[in-house]
C-alpha positions in Angstrom: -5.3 18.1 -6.7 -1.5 18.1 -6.5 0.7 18.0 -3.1 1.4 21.8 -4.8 -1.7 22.7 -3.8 -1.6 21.2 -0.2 1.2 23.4 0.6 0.1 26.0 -0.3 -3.2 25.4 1.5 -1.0 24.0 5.0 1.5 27.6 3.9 4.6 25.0 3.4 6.7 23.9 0.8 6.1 20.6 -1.6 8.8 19.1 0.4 7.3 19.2 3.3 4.3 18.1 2.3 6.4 15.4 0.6 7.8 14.3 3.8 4.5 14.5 5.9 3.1 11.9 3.6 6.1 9.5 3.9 6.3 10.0 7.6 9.2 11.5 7.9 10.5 12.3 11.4 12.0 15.7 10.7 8.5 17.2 10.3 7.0 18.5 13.9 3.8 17.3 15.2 2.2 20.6 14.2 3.4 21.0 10.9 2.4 17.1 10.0 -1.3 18.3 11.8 -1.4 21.4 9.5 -0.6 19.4 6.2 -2.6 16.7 7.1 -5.9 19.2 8.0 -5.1 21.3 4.2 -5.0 17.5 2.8 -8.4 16.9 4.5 -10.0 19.7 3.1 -8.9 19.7 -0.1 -10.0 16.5 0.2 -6.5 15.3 -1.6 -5.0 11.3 -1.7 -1.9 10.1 -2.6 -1.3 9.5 -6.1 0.1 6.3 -5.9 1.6 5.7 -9.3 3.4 9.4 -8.8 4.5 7.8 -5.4 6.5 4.4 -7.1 7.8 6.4 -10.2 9.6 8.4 -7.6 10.3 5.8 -4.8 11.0 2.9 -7.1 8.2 1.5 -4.6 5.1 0.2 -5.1 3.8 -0.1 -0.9 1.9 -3.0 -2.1 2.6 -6.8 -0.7 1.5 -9.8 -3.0 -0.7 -11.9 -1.0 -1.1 -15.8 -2.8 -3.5 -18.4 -0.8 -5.3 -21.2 -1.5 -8.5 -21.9 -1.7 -10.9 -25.1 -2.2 -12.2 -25.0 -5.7 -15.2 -22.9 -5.2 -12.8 -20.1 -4.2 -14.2 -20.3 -0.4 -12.1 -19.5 2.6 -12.1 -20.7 6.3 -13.0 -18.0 8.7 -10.3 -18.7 10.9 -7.9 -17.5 7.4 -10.4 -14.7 6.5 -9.3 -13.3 9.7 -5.6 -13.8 9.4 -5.7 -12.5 6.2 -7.7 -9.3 7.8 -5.0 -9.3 10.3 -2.1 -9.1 7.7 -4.0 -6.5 5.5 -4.7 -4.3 8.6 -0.8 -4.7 9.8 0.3 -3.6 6.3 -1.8 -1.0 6.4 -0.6 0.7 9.5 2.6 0.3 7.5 1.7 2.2 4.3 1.1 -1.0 2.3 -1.9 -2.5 0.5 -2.1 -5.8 0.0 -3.1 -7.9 -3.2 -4.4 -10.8 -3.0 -3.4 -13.7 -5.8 -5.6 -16.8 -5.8 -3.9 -20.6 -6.0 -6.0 -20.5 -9.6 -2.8 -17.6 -10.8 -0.7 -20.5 -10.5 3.6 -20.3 -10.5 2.8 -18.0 -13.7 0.8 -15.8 -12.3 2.9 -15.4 -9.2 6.1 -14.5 -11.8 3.8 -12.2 -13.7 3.2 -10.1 -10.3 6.5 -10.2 -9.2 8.6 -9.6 -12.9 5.9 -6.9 -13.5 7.3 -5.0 -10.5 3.5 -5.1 -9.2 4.5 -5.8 -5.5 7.3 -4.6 -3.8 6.9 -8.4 -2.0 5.4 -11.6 -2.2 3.7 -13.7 0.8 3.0 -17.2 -0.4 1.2 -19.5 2.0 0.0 -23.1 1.2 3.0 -23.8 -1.0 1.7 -27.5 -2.5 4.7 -29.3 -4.0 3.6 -30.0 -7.6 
């Protein structure tokens, strides 16, 4: 299934289609609602790694948090880190998460790997 198809499901062009899916505001209300109802049907999603070859974006976030040594989490930080996933969500972003056990070179892997289009480190422990 190809955005090629969802335009000519919706009876618009790939660019449109295109710009529907990045939220573009040059696209009226009806013509996002038509693209959007052709996408449902055909049942297409975003093909993310055709997305960030032609973005240069990933619309993911690097998450890194500690954790006690039996990888367990508080619930008051299970909800903050629901919080942040649902906020980048309503952004276009996902969100992936890097445990403490990744380490400095795990945190350079992500980011020289071009894996994230950001990083949010919390705990920082001075080693």
């Amino acid at each position: 299934m190809t955005i090629t198809d969802v335009a000519h499901e919706a009876g618009v062009s790939k660019t449109t289609v295109s710009y529907v899916i990045s939220n573009n505001p040059r696209i009226s209300k009806d013509t996002a609602d038509r693209v959007r109802q052709a996408m449902r049907k055909l049942g297409y999603t975003v093909n993310h790694t055709a997305r960030a070859l032609s973005t240069s974006k990933t619309m993911t976030i690097g998450l890194q948090v500690n954790a006690d040594d039996n990888m367990k989490v508080s619930l008051t930080r299970g909800a903050y880190l629901c919080e942040l996933s649902d906020c980048a969500r309503k952004q276009g972003y996902d969100l992936l998460l890097l445990s403490h056990h990744n380490g400095m070179q795990g945190i350079r892997d992500i980011a020289n790997s071009r894996k994230v289009d950001g990083l949010i480190l919390m705990d920082i422990d001075r080693a």
